[in-house]
MDTraj code that builds the backbone (N, CA, C; nanometers):
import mdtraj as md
import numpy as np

residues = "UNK UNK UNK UNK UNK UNK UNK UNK UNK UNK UNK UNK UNK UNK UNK UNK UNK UNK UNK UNK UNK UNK UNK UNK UNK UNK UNK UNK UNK UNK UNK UNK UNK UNK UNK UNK UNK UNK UNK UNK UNK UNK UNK UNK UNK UNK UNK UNK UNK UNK UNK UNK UNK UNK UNK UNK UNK UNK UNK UNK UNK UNK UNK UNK UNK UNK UNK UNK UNK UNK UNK UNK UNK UNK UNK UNK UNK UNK UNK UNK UNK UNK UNK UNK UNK UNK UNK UNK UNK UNK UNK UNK UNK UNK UNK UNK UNK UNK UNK UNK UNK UNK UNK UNK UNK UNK UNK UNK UNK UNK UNK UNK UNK UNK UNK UNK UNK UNK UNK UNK UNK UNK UNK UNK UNK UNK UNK UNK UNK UNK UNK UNK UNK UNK UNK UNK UNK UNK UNK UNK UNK UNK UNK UNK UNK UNK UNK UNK UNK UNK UNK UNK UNK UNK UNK UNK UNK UNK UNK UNK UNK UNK UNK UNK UNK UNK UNK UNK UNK UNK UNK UNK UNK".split()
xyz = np.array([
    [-6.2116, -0.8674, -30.1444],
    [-6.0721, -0.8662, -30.1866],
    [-6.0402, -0.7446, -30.2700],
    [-6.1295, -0.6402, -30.2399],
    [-6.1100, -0.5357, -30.3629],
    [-6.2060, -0.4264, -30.3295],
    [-6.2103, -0.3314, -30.3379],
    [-6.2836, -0.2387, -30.3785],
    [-6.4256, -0.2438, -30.4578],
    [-6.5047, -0.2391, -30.4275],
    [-6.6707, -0.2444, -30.5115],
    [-6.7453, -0.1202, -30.5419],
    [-6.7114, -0.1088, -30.6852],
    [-6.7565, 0.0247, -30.7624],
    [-6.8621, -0.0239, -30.8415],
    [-6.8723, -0.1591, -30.9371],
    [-6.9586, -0.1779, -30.9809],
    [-7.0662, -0.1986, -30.8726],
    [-7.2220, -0.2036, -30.9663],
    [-7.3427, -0.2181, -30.8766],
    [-7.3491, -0.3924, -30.8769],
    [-7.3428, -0.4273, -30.7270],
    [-7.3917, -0.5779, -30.7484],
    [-7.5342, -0.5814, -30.8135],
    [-7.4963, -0.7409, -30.8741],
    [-7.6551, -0.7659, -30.9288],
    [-7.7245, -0.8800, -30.9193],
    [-7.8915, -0.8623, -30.9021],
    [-7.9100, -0.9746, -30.8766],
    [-8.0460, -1.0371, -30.9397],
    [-8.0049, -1.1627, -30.9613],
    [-8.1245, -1.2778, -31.0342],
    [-8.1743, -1.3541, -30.9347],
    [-8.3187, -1.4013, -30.9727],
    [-8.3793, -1.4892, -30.8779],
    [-8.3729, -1.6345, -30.9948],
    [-8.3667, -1.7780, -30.8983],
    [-8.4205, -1.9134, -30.9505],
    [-8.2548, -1.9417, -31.0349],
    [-8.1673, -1.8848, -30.9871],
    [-8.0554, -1.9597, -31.0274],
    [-7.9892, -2.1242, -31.0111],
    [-7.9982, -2.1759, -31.0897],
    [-7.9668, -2.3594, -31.0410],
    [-7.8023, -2.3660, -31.0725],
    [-7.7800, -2.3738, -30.9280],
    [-7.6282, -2.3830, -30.8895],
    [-7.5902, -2.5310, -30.8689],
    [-7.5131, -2.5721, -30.9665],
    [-7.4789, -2.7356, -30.9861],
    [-7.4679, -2.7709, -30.8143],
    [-7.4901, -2.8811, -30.7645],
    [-7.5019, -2.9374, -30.6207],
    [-7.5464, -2.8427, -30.5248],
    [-7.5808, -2.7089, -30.5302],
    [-7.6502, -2.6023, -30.4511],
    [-7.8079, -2.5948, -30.4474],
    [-7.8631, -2.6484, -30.5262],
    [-8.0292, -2.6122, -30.5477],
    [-7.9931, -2.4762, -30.6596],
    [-8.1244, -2.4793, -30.6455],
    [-8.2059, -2.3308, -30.6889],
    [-8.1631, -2.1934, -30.5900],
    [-8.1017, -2.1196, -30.6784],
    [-8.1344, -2.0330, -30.5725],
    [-8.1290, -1.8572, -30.5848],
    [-8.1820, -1.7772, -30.5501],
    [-8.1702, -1.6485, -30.5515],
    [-7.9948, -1.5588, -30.5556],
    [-7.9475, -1.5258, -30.6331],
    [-7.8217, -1.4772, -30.6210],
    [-7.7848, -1.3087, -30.6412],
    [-7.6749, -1.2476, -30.5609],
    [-7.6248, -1.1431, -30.6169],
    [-7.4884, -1.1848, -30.6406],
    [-7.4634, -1.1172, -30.7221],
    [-7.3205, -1.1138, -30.8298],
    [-7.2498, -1.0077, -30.7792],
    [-7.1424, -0.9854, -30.6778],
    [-7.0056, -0.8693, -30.6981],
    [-6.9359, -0.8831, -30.7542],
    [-6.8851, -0.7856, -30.8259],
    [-6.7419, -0.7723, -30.8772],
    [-6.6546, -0.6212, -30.7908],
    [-6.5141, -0.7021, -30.7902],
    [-6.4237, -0.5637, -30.7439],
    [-6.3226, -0.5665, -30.8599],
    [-6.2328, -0.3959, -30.7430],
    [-6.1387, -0.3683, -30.8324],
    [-6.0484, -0.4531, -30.8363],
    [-5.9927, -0.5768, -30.7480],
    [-5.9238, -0.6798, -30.7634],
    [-5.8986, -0.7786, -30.8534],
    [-6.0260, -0.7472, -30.9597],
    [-6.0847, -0.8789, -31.0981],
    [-6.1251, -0.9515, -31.0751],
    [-6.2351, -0.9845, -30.9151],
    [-6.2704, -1.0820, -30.8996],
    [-6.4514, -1.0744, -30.9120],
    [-6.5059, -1.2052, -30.9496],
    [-6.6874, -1.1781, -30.9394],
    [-6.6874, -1.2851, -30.8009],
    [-6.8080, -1.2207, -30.7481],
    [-6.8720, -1.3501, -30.6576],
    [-6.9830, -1.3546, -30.6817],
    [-7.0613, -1.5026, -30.6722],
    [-7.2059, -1.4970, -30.6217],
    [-7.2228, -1.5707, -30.5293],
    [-7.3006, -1.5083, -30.4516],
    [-7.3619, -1.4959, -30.3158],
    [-7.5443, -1.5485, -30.3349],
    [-7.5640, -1.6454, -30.2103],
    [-7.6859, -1.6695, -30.2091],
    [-7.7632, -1.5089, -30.1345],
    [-7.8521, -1.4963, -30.1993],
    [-7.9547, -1.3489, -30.1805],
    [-8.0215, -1.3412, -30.0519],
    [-8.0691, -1.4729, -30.0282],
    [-8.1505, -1.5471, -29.8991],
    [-8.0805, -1.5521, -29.7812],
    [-7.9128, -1.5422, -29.7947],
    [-7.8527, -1.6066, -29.6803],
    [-7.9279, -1.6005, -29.5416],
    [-7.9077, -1.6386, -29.4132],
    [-7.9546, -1.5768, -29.2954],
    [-7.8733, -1.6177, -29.1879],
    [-7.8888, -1.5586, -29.1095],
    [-7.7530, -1.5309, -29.0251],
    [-7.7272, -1.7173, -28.9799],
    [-7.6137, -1.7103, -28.9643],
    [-7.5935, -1.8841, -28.9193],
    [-7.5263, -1.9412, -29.0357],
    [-7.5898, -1.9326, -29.1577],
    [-7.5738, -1.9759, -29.2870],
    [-7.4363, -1.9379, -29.3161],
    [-7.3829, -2.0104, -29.4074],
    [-7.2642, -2.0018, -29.4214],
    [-7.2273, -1.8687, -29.4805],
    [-7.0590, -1.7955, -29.4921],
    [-7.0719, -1.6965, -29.5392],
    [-6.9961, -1.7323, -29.6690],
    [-6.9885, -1.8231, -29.7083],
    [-6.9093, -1.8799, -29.8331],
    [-6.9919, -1.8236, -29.9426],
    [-6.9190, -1.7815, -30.0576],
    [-6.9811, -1.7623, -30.1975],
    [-7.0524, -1.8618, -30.2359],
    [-7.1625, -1.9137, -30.3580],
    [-7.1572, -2.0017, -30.4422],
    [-7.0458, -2.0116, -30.5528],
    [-6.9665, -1.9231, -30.5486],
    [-6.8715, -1.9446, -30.6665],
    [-6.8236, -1.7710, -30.6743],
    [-6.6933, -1.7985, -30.6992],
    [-6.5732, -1.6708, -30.6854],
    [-6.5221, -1.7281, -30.8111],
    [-6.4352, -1.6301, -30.9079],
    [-6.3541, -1.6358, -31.0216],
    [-6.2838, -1.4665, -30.9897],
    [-6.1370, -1.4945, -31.0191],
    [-5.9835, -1.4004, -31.0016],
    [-5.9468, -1.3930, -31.1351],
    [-5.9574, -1.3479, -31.2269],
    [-5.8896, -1.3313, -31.3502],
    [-5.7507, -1.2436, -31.3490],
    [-5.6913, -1.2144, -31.2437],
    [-5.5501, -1.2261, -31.2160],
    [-5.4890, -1.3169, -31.2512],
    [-5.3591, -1.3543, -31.2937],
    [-5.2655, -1.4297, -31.3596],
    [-5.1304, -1.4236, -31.3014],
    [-5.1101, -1.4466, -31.2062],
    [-4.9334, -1.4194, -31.1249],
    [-4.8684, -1.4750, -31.1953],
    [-4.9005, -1.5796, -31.2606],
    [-4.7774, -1.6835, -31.3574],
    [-4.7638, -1.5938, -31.4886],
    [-4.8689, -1.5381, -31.5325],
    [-4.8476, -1.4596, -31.6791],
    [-4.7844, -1.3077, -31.6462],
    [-4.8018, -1.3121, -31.5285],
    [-4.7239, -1.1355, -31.4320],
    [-4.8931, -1.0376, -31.4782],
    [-4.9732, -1.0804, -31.5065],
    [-5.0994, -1.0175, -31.4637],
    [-5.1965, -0.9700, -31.3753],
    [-5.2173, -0.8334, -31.3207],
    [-5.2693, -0.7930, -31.2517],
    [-5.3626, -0.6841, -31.2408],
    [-5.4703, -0.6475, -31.1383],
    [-5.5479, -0.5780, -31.1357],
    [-5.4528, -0.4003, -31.1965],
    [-5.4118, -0.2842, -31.2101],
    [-5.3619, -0.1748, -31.2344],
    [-5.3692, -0.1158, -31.0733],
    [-5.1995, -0.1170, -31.0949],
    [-5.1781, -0.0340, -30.9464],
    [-5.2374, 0.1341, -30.9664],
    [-5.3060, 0.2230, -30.8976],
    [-5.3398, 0.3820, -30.9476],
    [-5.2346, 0.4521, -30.9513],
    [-5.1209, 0.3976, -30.9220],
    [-4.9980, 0.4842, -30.9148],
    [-4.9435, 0.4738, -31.0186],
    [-4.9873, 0.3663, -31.1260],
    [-4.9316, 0.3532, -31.2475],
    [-5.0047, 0.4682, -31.3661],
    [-5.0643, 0.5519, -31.2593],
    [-5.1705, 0.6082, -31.3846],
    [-5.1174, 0.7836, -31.2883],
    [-5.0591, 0.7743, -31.2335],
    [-5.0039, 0.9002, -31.1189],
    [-5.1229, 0.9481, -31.0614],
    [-5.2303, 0.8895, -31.0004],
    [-5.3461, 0.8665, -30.9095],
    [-5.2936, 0.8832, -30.7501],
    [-5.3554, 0.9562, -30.6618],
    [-5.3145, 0.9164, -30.5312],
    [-5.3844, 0.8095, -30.4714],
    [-5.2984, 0.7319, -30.3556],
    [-5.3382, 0.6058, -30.3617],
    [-5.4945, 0.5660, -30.2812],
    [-5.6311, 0.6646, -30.2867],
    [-5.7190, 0.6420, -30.1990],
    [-5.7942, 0.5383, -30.2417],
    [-5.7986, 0.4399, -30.3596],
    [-5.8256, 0.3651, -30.4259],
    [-5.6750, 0.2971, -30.4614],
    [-5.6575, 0.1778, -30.4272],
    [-5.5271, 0.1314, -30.4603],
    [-5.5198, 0.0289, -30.5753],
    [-5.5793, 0.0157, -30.6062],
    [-5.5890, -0.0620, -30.7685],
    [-5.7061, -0.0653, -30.8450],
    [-5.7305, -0.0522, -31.0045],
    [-5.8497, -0.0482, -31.1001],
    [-5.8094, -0.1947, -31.1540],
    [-5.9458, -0.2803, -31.1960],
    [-6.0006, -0.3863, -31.1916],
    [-6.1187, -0.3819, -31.3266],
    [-6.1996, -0.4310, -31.2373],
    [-6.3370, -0.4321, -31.2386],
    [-6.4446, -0.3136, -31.2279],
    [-6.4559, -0.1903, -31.2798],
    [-6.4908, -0.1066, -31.2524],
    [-6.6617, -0.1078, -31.2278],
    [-6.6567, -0.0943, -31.4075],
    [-6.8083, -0.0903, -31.4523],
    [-6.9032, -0.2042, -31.4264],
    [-7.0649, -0.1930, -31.4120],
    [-7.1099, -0.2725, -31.3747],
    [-7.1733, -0.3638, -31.4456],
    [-7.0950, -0.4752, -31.4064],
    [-7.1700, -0.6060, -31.5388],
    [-7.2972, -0.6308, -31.5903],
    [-7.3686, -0.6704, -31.6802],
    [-7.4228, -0.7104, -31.7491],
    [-7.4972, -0.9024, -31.7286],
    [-7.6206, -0.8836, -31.6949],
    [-7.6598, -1.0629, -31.7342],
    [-7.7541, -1.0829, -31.8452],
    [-7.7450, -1.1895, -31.8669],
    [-7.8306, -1.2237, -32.0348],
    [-7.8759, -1.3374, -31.9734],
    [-8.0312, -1.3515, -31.8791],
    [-8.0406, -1.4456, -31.8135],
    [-8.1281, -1.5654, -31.9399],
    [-8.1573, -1.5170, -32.0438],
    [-8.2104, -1.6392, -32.1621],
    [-8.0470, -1.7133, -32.1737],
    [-7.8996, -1.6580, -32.1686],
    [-7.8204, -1.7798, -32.1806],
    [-7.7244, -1.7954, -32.0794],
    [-7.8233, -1.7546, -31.9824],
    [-7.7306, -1.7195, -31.8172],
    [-7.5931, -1.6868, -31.8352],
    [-7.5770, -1.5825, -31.9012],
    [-7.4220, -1.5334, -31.8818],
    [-7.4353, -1.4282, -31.8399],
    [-7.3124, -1.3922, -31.7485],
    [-7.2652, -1.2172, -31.6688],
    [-7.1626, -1.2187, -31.7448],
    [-7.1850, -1.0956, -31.8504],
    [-7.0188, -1.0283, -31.8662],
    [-6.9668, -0.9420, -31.7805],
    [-6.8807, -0.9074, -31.8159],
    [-6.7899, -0.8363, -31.6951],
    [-6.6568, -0.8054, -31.7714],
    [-6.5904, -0.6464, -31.7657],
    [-6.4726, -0.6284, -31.8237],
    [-6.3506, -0.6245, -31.6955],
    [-6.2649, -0.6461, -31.7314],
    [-6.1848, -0.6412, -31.6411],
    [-6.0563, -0.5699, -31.6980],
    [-5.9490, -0.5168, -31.5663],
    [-5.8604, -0.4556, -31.6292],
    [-5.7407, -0.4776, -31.5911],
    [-5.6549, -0.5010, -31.6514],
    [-5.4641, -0.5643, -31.6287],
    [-5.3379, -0.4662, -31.6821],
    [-5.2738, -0.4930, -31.5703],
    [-5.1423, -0.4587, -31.6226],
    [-5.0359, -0.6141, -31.5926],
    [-5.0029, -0.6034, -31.7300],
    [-4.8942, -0.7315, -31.7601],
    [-4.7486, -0.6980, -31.7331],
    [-4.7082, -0.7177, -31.6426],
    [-4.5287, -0.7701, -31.6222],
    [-4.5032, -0.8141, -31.7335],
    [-4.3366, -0.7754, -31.7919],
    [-4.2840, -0.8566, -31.8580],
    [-4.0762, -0.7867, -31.8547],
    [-4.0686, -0.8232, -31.9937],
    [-3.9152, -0.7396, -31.9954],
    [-3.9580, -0.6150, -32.0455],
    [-3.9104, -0.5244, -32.0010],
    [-3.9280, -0.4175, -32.0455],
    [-4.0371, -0.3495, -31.9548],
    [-4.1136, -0.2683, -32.0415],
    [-4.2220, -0.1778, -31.9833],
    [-4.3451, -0.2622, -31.9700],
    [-4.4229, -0.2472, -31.8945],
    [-4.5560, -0.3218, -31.8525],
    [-4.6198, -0.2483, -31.9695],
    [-4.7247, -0.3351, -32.0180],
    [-4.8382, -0.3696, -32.1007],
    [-4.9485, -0.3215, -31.9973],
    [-5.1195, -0.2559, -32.0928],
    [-5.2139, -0.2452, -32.0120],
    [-5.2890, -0.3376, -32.0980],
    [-5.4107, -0.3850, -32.0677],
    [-5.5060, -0.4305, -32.1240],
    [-5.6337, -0.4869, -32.0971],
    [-5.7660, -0.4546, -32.1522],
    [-5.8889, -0.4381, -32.0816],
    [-5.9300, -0.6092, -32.1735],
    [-6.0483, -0.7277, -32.0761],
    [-6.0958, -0.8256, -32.1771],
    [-6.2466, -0.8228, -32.1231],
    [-6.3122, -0.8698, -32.2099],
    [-6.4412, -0.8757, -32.2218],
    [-6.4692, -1.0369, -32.1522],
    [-6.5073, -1.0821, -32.0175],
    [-6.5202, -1.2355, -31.9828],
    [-6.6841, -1.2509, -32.0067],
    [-6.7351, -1.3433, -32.0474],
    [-6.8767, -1.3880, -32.0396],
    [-6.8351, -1.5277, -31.9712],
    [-6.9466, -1.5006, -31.8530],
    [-6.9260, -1.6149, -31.7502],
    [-7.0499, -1.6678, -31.7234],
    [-7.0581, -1.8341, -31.7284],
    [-7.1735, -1.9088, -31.6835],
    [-7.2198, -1.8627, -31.5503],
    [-7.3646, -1.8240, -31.5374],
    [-7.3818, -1.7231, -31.4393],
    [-7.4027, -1.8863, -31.3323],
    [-7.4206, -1.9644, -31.3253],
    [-7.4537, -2.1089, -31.2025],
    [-7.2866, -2.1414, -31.1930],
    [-7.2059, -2.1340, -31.2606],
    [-7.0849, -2.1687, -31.1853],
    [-6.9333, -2.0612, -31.1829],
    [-6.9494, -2.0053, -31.2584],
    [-6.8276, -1.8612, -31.2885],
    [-6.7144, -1.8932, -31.4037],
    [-6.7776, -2.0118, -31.4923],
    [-6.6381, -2.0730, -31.5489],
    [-6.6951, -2.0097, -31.7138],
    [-6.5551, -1.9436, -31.7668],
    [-6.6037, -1.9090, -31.8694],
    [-6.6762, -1.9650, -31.9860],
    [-6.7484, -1.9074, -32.0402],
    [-6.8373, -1.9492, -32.1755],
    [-6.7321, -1.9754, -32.3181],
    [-6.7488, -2.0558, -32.4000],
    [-6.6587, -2.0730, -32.4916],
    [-6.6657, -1.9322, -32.5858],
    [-6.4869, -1.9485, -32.6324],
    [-6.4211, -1.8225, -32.6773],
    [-6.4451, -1.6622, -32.5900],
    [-6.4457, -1.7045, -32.4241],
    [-6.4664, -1.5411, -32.3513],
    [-6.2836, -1.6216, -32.2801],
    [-6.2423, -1.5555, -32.2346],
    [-6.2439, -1.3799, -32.2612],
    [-6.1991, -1.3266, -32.3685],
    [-6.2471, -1.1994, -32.4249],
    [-6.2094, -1.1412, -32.5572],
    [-6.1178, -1.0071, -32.4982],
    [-5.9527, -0.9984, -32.5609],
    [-5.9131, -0.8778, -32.5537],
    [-5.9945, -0.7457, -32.6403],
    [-6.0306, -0.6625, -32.5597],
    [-6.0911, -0.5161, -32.6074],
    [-5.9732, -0.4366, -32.6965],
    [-5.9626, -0.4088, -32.8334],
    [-5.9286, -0.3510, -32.9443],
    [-5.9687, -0.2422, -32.9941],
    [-5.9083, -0.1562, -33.0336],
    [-5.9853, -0.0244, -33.1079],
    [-5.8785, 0.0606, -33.1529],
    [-5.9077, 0.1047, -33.2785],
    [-5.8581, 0.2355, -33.2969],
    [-5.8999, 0.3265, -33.4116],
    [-5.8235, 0.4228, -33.4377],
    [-5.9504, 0.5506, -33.4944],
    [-5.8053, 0.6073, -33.6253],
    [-5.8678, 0.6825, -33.6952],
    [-5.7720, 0.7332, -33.7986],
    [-5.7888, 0.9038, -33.7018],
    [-5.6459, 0.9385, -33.7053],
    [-5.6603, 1.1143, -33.5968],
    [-5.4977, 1.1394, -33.6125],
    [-5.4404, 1.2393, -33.5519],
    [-5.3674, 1.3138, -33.5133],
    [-5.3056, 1.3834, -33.4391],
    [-5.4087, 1.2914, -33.3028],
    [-5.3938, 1.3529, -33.1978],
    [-5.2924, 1.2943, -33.1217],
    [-5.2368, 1.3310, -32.9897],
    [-5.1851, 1.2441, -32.8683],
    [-5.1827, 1.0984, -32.9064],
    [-5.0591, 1.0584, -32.9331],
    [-5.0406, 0.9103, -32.9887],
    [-5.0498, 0.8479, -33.1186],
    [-5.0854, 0.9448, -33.1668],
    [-5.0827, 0.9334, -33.3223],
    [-4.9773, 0.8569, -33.4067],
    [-4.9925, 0.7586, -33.5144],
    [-4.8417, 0.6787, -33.5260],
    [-4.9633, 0.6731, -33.6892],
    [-4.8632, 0.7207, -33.7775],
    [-4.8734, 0.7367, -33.8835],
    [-5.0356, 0.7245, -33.9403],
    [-5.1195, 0.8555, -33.8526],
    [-5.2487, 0.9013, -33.8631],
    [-5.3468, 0.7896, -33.8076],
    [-5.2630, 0.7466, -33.7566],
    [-5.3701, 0.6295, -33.6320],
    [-5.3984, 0.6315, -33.4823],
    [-5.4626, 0.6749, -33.3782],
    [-5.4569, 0.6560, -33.2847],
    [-5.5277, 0.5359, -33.2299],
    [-5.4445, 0.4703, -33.1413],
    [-5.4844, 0.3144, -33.0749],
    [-5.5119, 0.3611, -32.9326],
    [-5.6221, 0.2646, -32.9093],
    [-5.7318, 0.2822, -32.7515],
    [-5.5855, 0.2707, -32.6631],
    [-5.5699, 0.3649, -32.5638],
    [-5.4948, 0.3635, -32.4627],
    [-5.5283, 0.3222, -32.3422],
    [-5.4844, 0.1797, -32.3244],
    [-5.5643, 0.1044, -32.1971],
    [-5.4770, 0.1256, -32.0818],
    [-5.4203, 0.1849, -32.0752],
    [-5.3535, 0.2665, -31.9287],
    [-5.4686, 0.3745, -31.9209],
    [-5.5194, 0.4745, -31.9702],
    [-5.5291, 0.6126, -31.9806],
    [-5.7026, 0.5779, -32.0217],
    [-5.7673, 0.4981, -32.1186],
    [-5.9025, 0.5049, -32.1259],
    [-5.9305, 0.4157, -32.0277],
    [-6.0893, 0.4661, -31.9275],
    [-6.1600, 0.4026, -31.8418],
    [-6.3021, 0.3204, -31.8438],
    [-6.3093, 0.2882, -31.8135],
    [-6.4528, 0.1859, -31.8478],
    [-6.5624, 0.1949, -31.7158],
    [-6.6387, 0.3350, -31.6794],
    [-6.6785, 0.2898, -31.6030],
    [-6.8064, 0.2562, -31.6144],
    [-6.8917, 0.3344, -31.7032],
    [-7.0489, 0.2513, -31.7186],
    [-7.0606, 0.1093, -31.7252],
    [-7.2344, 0.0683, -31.6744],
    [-7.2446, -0.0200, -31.6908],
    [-7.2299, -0.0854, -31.7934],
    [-7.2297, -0.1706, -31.8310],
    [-7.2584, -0.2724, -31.9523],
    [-7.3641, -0.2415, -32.0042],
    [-7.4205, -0.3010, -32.1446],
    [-7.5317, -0.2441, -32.1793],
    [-7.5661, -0.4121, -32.2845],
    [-7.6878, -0.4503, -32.2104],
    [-7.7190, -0.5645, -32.3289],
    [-7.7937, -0.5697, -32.4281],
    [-7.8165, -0.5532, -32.5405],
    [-7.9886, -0.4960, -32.6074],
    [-7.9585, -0.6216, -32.7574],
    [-8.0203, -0.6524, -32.7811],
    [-8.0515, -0.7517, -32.9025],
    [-7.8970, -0.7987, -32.8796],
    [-7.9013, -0.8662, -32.8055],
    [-7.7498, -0.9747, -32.8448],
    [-7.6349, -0.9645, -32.8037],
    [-7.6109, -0.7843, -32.7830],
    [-7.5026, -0.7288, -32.8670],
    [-7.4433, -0.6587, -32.6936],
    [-7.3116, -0.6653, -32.6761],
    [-7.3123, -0.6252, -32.5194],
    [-7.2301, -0.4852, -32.5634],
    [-7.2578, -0.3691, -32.5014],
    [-7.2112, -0.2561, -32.5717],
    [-7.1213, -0.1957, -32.4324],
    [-7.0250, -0.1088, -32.4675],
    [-6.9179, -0.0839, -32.3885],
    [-6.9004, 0.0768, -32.3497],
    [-6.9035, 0.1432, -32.2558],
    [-6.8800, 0.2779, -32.2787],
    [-6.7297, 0.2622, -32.2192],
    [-6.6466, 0.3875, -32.2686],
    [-6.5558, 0.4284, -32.2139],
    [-6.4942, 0.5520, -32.2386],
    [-6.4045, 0.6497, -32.1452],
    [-6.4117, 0.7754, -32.1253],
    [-6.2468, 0.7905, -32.1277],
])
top = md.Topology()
chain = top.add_chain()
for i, resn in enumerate(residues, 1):
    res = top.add_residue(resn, chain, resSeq=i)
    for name in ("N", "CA", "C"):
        top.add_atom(name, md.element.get_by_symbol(name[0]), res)
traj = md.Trajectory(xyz[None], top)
C-alpha cells in the first residue's frame, strides 16, 4: 500500500495469538502502514499478513505527506514511514516513526510520532504513540524570539532507529 524504503525486519519464534509460533518479517511503507508476514510462507499458503496496522486517521484529516507538499516531484508520491524500525525483542516491541500531515481550518499541520508496537499483534504498547518535539535556542530560518522549533514539513527521518540500553534514538536531517 506504499512505497518500502525502510529495511524489512526479521525475528525468529514469534507467538502470534491463535497463529502458533512463528518466524516473521516486519514491513513498513510510506503509506504508515507495518505488516508482519510469516518468514516461512510457501507457495499455496496464504498471502495474508499476521497482522497490518495504518496509523492514518481520515476522521482526524490525517495522512501519510503528499511530496508535493514539500515541492518534490511526484516519483515518490507520499512520505510515511521512512526510516527503518527498530525491535526490542526482551519486550517484543517494533518502534517505528511515522509521518502526517493533518487537515484542518486553515493551513495543514505536519507532524512526526514515535509508535511502539506489540511485535505478536501490531496493537500499540501503553502511552505509544509519542508526538516527536524539539527545539534549539538560534537565529536562524524560523527563528521566533531566539528559538527555532523542529520543522516537521522540512526535517526528515531517514536512518534507522537505533536501540542501545533502553533508550530508542532518532536521527534526522
Amino acid at each position: 500500500d506504499g512505497f518500502v524504503y525502510a529495511q524489512p525486519l526479521y525475528l525468529a519464534a514469534v507467538s502470534i495469538p491463535g497463529q502458533g509460533t512463528r518466524n516473521v518479517v516486519f514491513i513498513a511503507t510510506e503509506h504508515n502502514s507495518v505488516y508482519a508476514f510469516d518468514a516461512d510462507r510457501k507457495e499455496g499458503d496464504s498471502e495474508k499478513p499476521l497482522w497490518h496496522v495504518n496509523f492514518n486517521d481520515s476522521a482526524k484529516g490525517e495522512t501519510s505527506v503528499p511530496v508535493m507538499d514539500l515541492g518534490l516531484t511526484p516519483e515518490l508520491p507520499e512520505l510515511g514511514i521512512t526510516g527503518t524500525p527498530v525491535i526490542d525483542p526482551e519486550t517484543e516491541t517494533l518502534y517505528v516513526v511515522a509521518r502526517f500531515k493533518v487537515a484542518g481550518p486553515g493551513r495543514p499541520t505536519y507532524t512526526k510520532r514515535l509508535y511502539a508496537l506489540d511485535i505478536r499483534t501490531g496493537a500499540n504498547r501503553p502511552g505509544s504513540p509519542v508526538e516527536i518535539q524539539a527545539s534549539t535556542q538560534g537565529s536562524g530560518i524560523g527563528s521566533v524570539n531566539g528559538r527555532i522549533d523542529f520543522d516537521f514539513l522540512y526535517q526528515f527521518q531517514r536512518p534507522g532507529l537505533l536501540l542501545l540500553n533502553g533508550v530508542v534514538y532518532i536521527g534526522f536531517s
